[in-house]
N, C-alpha and C positions, 0 to 999 in steps of 0.2 A: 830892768826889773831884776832883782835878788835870786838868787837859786834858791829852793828849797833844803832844809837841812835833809827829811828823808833822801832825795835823789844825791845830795852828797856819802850820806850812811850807805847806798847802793853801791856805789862804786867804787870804795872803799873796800868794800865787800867780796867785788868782783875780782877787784885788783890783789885780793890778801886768795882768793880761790887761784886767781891762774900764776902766783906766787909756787904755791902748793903743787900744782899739777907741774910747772916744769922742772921743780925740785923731784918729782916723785922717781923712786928707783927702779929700775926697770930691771925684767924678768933676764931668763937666759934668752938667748934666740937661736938655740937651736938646742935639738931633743939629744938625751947622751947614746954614745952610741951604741949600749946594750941594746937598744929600743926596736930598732927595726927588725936587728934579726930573732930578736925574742918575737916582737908580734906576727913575722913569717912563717917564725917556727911553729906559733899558735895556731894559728891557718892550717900548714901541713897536716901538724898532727892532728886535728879536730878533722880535717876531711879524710885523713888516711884511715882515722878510728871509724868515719858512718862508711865507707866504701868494704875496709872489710867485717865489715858488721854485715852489710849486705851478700857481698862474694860470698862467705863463707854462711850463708842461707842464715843465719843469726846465731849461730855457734860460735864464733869469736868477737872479738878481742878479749872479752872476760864473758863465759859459757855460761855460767849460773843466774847473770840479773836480766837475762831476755833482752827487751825493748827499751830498759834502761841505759843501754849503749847508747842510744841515739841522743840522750840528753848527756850525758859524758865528752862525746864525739860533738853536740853543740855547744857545751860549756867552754871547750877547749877554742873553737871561737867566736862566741862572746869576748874570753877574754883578750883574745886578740884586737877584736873592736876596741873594747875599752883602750885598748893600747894605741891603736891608733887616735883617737883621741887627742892623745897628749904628743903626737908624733908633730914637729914641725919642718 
C-alpha cells in the first residue's frame, strides 16, 4: 500500500526542524568573571546597609529617609539575586 503524501510532507518537516536545531549556536557556558564577585559584593553590602541601620537604632547609614534604609539595604540584594540568575 502507497504512503500518504501528508505523512511524507511530515517528515520532511521534521527533518528540515532537527537540521535547524543542531545547526543552532550556542550561548557562552560559563558566566564572566566580573559576575560572582559583583553579586557577593551585592549581598554584603545590602546586609551590612539593614544591620547598621538596625545597630545604629535607625540613625545611619543615611540619618534623614528613616525606614527607607531598609528598602535600599533590600534593593542592594535583589540585585544581587538578579545577578545570580545569570551566574552559571
Amino acid at each position: 500500500m502507497p504512503k500518504s503524501k501528508l505523512r511524507k510532507k511530515v517528515q520532511e518537516q521534521h527533518a528540515h526542524v532537527q537540521e535547524v536545531v543542531d545547526h543552532a549556536p550556542h550561548g557562552p557556558l560559563e558566566s564572566p568573571k566580573w559576575l560572582a564577585p559583583t553579586m557577593v559584593g551585592a549581598f554584603l553590602v545590602g546586609l551590612f546597609w539593614i544591620v547598621t541601620f538596625y545597630v545604629s537604632q535607625t540613625r545611619y547609614p543615611i540619618p534623614n529617609i528613616g525606614a527607607w534604609n531598609m528598602l535600599v539595604g533590600f534593593s542592594f540584594i535583589a540585585f544581587g539575586f538578579s545577578l545570580a540568575t545569570k551566574w552559571r
